[in-house]
VMD Tcl script that draws the C-alpha trace (Angstrom):
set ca {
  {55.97 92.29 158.35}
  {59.07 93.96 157.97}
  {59.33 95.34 161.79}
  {59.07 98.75 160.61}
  {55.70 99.15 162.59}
  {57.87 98.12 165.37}
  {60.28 100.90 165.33}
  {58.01 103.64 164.67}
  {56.14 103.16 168.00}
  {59.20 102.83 169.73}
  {60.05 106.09 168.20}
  {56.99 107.80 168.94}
  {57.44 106.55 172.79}
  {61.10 108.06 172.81}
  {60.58 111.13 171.54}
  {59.90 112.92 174.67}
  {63.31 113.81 175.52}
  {64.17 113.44 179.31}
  {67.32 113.59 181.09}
  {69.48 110.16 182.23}
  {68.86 109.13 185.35}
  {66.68 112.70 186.57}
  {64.57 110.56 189.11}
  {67.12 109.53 191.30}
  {68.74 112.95 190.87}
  {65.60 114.34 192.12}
  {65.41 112.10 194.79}
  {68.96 112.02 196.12}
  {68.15 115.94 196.30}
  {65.28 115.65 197.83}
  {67.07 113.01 200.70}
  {69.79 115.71 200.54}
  {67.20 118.76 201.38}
  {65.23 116.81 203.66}
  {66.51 118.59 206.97}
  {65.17 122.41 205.31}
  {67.58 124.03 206.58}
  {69.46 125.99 204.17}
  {68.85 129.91 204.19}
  {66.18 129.92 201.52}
  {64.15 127.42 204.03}
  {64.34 130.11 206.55}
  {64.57 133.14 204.68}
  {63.02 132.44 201.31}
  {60.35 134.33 199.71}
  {57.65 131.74 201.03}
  {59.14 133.02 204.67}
  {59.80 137.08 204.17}
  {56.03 138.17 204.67}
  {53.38 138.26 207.97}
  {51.06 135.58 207.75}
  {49.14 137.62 210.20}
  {48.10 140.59 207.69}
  {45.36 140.41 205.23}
  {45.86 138.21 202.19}
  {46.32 141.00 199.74}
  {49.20 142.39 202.07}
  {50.47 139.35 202.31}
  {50.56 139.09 199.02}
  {52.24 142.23 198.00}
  {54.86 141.09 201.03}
  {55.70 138.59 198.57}
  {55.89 140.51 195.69}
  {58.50 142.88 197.33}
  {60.48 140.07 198.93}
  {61.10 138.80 195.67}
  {61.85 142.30 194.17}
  {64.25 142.53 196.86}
  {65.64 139.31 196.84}
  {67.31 139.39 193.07}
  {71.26 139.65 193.36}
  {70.65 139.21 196.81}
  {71.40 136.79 199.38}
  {68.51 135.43 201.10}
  {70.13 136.50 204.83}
  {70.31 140.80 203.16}
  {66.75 140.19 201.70}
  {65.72 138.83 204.73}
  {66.54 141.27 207.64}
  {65.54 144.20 204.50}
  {62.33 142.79 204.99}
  {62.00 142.58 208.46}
  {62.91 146.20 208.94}
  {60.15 147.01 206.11}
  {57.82 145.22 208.18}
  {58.61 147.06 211.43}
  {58.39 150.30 209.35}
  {55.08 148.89 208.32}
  {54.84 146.61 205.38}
  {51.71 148.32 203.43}
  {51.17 149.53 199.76}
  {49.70 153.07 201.74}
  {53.06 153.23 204.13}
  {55.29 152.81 201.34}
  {54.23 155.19 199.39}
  {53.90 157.69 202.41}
  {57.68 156.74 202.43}
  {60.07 158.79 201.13}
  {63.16 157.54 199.43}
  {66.12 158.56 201.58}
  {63.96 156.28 204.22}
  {62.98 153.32 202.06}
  {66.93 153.20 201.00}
  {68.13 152.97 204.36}
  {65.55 150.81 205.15}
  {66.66 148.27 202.38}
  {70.47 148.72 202.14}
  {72.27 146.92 201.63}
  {70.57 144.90 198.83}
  {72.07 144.89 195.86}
  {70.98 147.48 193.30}
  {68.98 149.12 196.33}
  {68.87 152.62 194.92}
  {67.40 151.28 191.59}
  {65.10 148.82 193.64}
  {63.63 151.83 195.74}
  {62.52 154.02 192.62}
  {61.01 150.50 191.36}
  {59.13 149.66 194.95}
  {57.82 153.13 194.44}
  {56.80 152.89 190.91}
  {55.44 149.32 191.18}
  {53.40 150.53 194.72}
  {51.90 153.06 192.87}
  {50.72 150.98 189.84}
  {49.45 148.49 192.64}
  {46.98 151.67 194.31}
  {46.40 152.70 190.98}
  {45.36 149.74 189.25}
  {44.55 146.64 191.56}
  {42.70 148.45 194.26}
  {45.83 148.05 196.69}
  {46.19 144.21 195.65}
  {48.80 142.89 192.90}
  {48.00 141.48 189.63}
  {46.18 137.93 189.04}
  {48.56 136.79 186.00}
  {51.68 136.12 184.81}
  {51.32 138.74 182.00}
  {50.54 141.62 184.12}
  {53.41 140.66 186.76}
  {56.10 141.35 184.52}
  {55.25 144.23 183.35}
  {55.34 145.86 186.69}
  {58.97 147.78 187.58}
  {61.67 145.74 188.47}
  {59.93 142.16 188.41}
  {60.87 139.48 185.49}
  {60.10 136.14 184.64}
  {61.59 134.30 187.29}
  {60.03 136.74 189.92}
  {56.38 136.15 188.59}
  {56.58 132.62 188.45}
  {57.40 132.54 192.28}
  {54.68 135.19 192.86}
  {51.81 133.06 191.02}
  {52.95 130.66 193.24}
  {53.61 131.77 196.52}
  {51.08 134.55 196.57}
  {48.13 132.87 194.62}
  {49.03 128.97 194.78}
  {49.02 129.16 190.81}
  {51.94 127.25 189.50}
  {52.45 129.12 186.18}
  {56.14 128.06 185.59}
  {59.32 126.78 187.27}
  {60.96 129.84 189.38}
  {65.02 129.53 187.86}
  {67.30 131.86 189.53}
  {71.01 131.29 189.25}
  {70.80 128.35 191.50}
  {68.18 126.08 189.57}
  {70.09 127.35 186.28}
  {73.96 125.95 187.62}
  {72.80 123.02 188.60}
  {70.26 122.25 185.64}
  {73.42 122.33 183.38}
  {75.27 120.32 185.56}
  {73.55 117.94 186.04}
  {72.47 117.81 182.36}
  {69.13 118.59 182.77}
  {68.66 120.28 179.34}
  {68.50 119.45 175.80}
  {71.76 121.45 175.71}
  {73.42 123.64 177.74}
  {71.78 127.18 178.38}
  {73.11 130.45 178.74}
  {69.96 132.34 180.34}
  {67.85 131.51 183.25}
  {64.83 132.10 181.13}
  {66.09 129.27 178.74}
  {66.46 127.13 181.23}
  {63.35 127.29 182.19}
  {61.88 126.77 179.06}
  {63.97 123.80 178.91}
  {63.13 122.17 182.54}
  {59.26 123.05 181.36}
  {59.52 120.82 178.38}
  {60.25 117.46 180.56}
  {59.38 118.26 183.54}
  {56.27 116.53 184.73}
  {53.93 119.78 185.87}
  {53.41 118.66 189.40}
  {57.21 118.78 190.27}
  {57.89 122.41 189.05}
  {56.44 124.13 192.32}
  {58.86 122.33 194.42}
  {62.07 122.54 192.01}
  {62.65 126.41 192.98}
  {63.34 125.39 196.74}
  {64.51 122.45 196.76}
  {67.23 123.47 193.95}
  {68.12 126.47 195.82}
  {68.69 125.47 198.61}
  {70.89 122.51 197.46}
  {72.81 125.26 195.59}
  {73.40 127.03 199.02}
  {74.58 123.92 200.72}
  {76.17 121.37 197.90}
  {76.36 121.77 194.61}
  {78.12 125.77 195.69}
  {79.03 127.98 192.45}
  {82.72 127.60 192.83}
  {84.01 124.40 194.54}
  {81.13 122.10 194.65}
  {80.98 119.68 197.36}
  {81.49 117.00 195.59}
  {81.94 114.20 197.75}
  {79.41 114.99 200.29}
  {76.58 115.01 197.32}
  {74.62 111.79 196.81}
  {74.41 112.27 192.83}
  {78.09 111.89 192.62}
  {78.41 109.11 191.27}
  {75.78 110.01 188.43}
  {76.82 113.50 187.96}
  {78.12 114.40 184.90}
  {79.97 117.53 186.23}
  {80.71 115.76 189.43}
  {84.49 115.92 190.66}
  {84.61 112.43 192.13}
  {87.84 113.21 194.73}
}
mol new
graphics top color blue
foreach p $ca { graphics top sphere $p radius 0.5 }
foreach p [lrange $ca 0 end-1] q [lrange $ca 1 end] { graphics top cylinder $p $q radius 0.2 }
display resetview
């Protein structure tokens, strides 16, 4: 033999790329999330909607959460909601609304005046096309107004318990490059995604959007990461050790 036989296998075990140390990233996170109590725990998309109402208002509750929610902070997306659901939360109400009321009634999202004339177009697709409900897939998701990728991929979960992808918003894209936990760094959510999605063992995705988030509204903060309270910080490889 000349131990090439050897080598190859070991090659064909590595070449599943995976990021150093992940798992006890991932689990110092998880230890770090473990109270739920950042805003997204209270005032996430899973949160936003009336688990009261029938299942296909609940699920367009979700779908408009999440249209709500993008540029948004979870606390504005969250009272918007609440006063849509006092107004009466309904793809029939809504579009009985007009849109001097549905603006007020959202401001002050961000981008509200382009997010009313895409509730209304989107509503109306909704009656038109799904019988009142919203759509099944992925595919038909985004082409609705005013939802993309990341949007669907929470939908399909939240709404139908179908985990079609990892949700990345700006949150689980930060802290997937800081932590390394691409090939190489990405510049777009989307690619990040793609990224996570290629290592990623499938039964972790649905819990990555949450418990990334809401480590990005309590820890690892855009500007000014804290650093020494974080658990990873010693395996960090943007960590600021103080």
């Amino acid at each position: 033999g000349n131990g090439l036989g050897k080598t190859n296998e070991a090659e064909g075990k590595k070449q599943k790329w995976e990021p150093k140390n992940w798992e006890q990233h991932l689990s110092n996170i998880r230890e770090m999330r473990k109270e739920r109590d950042a805003p997204v725990d209270q005032m996430g998309a899973g949160k936003c909607f009336d688990s009261d109402a029938p299942p296909e208002v609940r699920r367009y509750q979700v779908l408009l959460s999440l249209m709500l929610s993008s540029q948004t902070k979870d606390q504005v997306t969250s009272a918007a909601m609440m006063r849509l659901r006092e107004h009466g939360l309904t793809v029939d109400n809504i579009l009985g609304t007009d849109d001097v009321t549905l603006g007020q009634l959202i401001y002050p999202v961000g981008f509200w005046k382009r997010k009313v004339s895409y509730i209304k177009q989107t509503t109306a697709i909704l009656k038109q096309d799904y019988a009142g409900d919203i759509p099944r897939t992925l595919a038909e998701l985004v082409k609705l107004p005013g939802v993309g990728p990341k949007m669907a991929h929470l939908v399909m979960d939240i709404a139908w318990q179908d985990v079609s992808g990892i949700g990345v918003d700006t949150h689980v894209h930060r802290i997937s490059n800081r932590l390394k936990w691409a090939k190489k760094e990405t510049k777009l959510p989307e690619e990040t995604r793609l990224a996570l999605e290629e290592w990623l063992p499938r039964d972790l995705w649905s819990e990555i959007n949450w418990l990334l988030v809401g480590f990005g509204q309590q820890v690892c903060l855009p500007v000014n990461p804290r650093c020494s309270e974080c658990l990873n910080r010693d395996i960090c490889p943007a960590s600021r050790k103080r």
